[in-house]
KOLLUM-259808 format. One record per residue: x negated, z, y negated of N, C-alpha, C in turn. Coordinates in Angstrom, 3 decimals, padded with zeros to 6 digits. Last residue first. Layout:
+----------+----------+----------+----------+----------+----------+----------+----------+----------+
:      n.x :      n.z :      n.y :     ca.x :     ca.z :     ca.y :      c.x :      c.z :      c.y :
+----------+----------+----------+----------+----------+----------+----------+----------+----------+
:        X :        Z :        Y :        X :        Z :        Y :        X :        Z :        Y :
...
+----------+----------+----------+----------+----------+----------+----------+----------+----------+
// end
This chain:
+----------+----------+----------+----------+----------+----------+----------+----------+----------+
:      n.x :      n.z :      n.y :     ca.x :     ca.z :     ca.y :      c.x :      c.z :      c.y :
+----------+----------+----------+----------+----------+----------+----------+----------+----------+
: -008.944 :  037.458 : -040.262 : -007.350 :  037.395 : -040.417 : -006.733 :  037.674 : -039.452 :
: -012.487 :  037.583 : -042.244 : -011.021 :  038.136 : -041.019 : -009.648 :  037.859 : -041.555 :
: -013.442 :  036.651 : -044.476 : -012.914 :  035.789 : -043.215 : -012.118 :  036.513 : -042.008 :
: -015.048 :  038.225 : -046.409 : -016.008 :  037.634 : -044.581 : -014.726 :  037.241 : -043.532 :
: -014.530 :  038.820 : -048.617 : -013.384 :  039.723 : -047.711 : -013.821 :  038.815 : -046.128 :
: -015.598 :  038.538 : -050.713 : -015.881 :  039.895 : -050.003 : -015.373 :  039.927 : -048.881 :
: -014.956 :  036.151 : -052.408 : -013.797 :  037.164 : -052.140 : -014.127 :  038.536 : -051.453 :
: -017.264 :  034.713 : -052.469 : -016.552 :  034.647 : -053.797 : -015.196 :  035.892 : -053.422 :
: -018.829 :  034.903 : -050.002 : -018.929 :  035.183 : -050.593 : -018.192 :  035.579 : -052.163 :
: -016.261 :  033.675 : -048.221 : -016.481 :  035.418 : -047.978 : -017.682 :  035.447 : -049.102 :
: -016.451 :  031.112 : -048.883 : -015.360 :  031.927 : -049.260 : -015.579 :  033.322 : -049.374 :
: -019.178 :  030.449 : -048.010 : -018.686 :  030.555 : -048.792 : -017.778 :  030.937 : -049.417 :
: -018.661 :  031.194 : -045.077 : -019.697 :  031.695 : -045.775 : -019.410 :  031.392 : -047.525 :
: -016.370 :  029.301 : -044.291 : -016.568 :  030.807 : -044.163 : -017.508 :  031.481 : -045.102 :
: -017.813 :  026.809 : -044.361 : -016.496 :  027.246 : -045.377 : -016.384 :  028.571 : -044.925 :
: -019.960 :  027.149 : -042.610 : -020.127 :  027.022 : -043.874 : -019.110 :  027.513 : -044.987 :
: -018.703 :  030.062 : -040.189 : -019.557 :  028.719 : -040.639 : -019.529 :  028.828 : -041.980 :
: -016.312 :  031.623 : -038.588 : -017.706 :  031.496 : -039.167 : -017.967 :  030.182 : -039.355 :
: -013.778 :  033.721 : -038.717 : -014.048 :  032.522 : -038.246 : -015.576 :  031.996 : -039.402 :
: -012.435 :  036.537 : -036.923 : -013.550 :  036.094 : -037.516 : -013.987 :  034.532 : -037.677 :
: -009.314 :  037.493 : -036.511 : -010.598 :  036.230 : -035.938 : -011.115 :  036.397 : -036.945 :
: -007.966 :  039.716 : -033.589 : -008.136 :  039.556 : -034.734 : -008.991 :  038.086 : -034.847 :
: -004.664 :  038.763 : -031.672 : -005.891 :  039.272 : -031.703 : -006.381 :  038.514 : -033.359 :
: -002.321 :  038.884 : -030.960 : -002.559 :  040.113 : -031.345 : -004.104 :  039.957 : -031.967 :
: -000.938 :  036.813 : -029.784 : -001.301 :  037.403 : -029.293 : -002.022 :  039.181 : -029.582 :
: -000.981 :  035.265 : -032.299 :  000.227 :  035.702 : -032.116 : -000.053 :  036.434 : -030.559 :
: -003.246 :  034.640 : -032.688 : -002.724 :  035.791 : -033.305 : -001.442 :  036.306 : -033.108 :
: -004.395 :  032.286 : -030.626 : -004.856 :  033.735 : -030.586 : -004.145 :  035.206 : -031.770 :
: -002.247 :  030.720 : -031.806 : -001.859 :  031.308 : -030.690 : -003.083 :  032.481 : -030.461 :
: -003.850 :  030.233 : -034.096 : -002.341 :  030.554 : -033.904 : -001.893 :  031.310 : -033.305 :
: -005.648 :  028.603 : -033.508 : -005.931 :  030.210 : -034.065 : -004.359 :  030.877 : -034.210 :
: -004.706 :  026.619 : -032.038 : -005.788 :  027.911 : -031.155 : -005.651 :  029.296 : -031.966 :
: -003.528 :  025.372 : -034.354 : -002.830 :  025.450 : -033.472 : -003.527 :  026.737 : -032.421 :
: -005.724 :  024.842 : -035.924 : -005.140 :  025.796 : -036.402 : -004.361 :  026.099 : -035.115 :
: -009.225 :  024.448 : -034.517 : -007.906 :  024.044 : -034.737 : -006.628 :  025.083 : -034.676 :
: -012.092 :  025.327 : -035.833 : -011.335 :  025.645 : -034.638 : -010.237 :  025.261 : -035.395 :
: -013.811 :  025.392 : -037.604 : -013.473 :  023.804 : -037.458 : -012.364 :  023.686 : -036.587 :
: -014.805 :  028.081 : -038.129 : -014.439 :  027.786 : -038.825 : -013.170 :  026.216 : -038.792 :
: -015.666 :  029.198 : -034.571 : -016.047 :  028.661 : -035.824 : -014.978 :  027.774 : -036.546 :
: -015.087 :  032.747 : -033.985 : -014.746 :  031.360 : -033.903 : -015.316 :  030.482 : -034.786 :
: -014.435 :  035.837 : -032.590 : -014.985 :  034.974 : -033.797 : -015.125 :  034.163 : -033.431 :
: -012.217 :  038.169 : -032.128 : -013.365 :  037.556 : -031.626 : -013.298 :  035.926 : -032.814 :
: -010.977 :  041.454 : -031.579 : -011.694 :  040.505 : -032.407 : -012.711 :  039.687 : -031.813 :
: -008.314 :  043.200 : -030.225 : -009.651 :  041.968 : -030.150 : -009.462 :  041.644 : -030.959 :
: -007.640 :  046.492 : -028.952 : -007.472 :  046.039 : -029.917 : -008.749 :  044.452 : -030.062 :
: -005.654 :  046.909 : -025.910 : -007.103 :  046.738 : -026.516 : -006.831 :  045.882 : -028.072 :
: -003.490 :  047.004 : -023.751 : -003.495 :  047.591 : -024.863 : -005.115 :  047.957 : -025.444 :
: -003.000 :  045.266 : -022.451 : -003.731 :  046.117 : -021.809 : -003.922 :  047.231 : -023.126 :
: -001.900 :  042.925 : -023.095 : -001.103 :  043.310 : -022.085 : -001.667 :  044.915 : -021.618 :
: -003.974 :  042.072 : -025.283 : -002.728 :  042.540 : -025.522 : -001.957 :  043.120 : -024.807 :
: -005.886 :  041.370 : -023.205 : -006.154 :  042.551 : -024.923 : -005.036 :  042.689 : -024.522 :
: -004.961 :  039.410 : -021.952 : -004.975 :  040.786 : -021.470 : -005.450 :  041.579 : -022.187 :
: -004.985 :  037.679 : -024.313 : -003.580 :  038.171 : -023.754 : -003.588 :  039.182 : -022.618 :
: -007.436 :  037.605 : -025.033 : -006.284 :  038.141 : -025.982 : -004.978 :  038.168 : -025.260 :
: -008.981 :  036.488 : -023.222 : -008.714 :  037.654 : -023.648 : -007.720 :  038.055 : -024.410 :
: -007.787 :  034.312 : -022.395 : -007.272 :  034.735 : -022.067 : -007.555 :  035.980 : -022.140 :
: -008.034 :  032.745 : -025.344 : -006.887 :  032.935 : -024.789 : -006.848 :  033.704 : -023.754 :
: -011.236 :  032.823 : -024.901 : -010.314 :  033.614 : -026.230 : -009.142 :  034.095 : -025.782 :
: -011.178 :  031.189 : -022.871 : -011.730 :  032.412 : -022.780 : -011.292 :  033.015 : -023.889 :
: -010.501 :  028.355 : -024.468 : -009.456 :  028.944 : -023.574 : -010.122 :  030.669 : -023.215 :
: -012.269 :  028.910 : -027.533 : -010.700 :  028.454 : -027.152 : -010.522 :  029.325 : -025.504 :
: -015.117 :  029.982 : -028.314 : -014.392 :  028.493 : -028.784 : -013.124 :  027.848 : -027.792 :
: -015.572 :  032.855 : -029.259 : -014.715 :  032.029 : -028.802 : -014.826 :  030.571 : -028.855 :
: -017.497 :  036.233 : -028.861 : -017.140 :  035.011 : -029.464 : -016.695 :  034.014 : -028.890 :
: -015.721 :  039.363 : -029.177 : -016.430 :  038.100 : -027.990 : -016.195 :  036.989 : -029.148 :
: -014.431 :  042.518 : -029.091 : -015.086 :  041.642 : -029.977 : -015.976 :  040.783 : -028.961 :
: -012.503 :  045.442 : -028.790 : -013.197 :  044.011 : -027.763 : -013.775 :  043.510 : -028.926 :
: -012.145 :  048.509 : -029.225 : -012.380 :  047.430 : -030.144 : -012.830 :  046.409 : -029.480 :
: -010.878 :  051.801 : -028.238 : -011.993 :  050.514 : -028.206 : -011.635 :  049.467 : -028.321 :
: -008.266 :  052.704 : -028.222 : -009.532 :  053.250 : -028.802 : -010.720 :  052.464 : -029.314 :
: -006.212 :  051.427 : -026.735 : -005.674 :  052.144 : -028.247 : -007.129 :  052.748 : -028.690 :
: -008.200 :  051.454 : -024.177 : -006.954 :  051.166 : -024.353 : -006.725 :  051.862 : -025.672 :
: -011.401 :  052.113 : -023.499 : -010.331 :  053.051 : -023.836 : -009.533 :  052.612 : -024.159 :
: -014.780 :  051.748 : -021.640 : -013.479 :  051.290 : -022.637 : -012.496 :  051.891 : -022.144 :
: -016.511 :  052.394 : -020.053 : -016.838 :  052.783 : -020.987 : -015.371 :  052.426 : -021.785 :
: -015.125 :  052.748 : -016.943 : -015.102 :  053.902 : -017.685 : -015.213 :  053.585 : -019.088 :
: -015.517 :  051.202 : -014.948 : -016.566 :  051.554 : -015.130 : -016.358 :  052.745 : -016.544 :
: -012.418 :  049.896 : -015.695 : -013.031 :  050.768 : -014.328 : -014.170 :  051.664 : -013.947 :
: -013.601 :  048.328 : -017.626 : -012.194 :  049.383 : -017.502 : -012.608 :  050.571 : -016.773 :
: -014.809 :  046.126 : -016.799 : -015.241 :  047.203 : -018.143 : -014.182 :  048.836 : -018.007 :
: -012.883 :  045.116 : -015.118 : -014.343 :  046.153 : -014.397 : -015.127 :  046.350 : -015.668 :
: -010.818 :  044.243 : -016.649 : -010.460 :  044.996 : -015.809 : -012.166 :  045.881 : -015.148 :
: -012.459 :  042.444 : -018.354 : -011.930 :  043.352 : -019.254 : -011.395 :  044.913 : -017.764 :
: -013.544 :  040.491 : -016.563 : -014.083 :  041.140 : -017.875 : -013.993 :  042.653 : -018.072 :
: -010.941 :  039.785 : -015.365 : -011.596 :  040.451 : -014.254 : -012.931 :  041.486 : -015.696 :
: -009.592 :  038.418 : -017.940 : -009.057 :  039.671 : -016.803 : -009.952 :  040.496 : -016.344 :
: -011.351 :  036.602 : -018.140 : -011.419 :  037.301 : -019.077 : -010.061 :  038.672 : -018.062 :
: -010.746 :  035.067 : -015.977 : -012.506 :  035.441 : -015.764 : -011.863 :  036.372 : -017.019 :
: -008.534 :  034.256 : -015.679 : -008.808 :  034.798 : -014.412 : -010.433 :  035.658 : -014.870 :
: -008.698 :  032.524 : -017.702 : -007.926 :  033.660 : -017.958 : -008.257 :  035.047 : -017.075 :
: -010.364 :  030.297 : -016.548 : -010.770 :  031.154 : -018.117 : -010.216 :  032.460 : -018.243 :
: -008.728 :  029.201 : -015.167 : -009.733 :  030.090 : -014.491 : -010.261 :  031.077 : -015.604 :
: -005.000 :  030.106 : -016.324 : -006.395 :  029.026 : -015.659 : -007.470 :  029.802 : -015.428 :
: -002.489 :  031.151 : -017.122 : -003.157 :  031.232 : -015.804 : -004.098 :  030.122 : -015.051 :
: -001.545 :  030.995 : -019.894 : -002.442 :  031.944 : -019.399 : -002.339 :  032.633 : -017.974 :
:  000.516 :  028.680 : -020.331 : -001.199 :  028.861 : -020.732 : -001.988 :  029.533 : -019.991 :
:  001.861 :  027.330 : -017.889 :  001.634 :  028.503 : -018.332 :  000.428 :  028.488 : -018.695 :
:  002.669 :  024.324 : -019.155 :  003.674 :  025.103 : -018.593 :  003.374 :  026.469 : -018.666 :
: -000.226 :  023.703 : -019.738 :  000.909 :  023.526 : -020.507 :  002.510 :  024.349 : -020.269 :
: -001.635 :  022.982 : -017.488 : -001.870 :  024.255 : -018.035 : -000.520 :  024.444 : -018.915 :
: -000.864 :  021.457 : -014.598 : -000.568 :  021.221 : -015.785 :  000.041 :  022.671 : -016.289 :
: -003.741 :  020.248 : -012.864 : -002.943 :  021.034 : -013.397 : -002.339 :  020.951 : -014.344 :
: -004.052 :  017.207 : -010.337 : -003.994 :  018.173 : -011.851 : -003.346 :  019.516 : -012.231 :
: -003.731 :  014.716 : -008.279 : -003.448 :  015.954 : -008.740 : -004.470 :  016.706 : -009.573 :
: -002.682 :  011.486 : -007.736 : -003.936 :  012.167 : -008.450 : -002.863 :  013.559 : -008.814 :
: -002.864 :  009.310 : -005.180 : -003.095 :  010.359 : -005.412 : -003.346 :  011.293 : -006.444 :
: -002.581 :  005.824 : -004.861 : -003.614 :  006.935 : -004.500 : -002.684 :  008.063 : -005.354 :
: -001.610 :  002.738 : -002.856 : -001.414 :  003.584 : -003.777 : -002.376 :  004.677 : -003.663 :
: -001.986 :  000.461 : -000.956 : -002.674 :  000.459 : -002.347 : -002.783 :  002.039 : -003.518 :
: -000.823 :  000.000 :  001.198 :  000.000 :  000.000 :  000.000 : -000.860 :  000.000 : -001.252 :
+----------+----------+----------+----------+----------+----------+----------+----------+----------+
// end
């Protein structure tokens, strides 16, 4: 017949169950376990460029951890979106960062 096959995932249905998510879980779950972090106490902070963001911030959020994680500046609004509507904080760095946070003080967190 000619025909073939092609399977995929399609992340789209549930963001936050790809391997990225699976690895920022396991992160955050044997930081846990080992004692040094505290739910409502301790502060995550990781730097991001997208799906590992996502899936900290949604076991931040499910786990009750407060995240900040920093990004560069070029990151598409749609990512930074969804990392806040998750809860989490962003640092977003680079040039237009650096310049703004000089004239305002205020280094870009949102």
């Amino acid at each position: 017949c000619g025909c073939s096959s092609i399977f995929c995932p399609f992340l789209y249905h549930d963001l936050v169950a790809g391997v990225q998510d699976r690895i920022a879980r396991n992160m955050i779950e044997d930081t846990d376990q080992k004692g040094p972090i505290t739910p409502g106490v301790t502060t995550l902070v990781e730097p991001t460029r997208g799906n590992t963001g996502i899936g900290l911030a949604f076991v931040a959020a499910a786990r009750g951890y407060d995240l900040i994680l920093t990004m560069p500046a070029s990151m598409i609004l749609e990512l930074r979106t969804l990392l806040q509507a998750f809860g989490a904080k962003l640092v977003l760095t680079g040039k237009l960062v650096s310049s703004w946070c000089c004239e305002t003080g205020d280094c870009g967190v949102f």
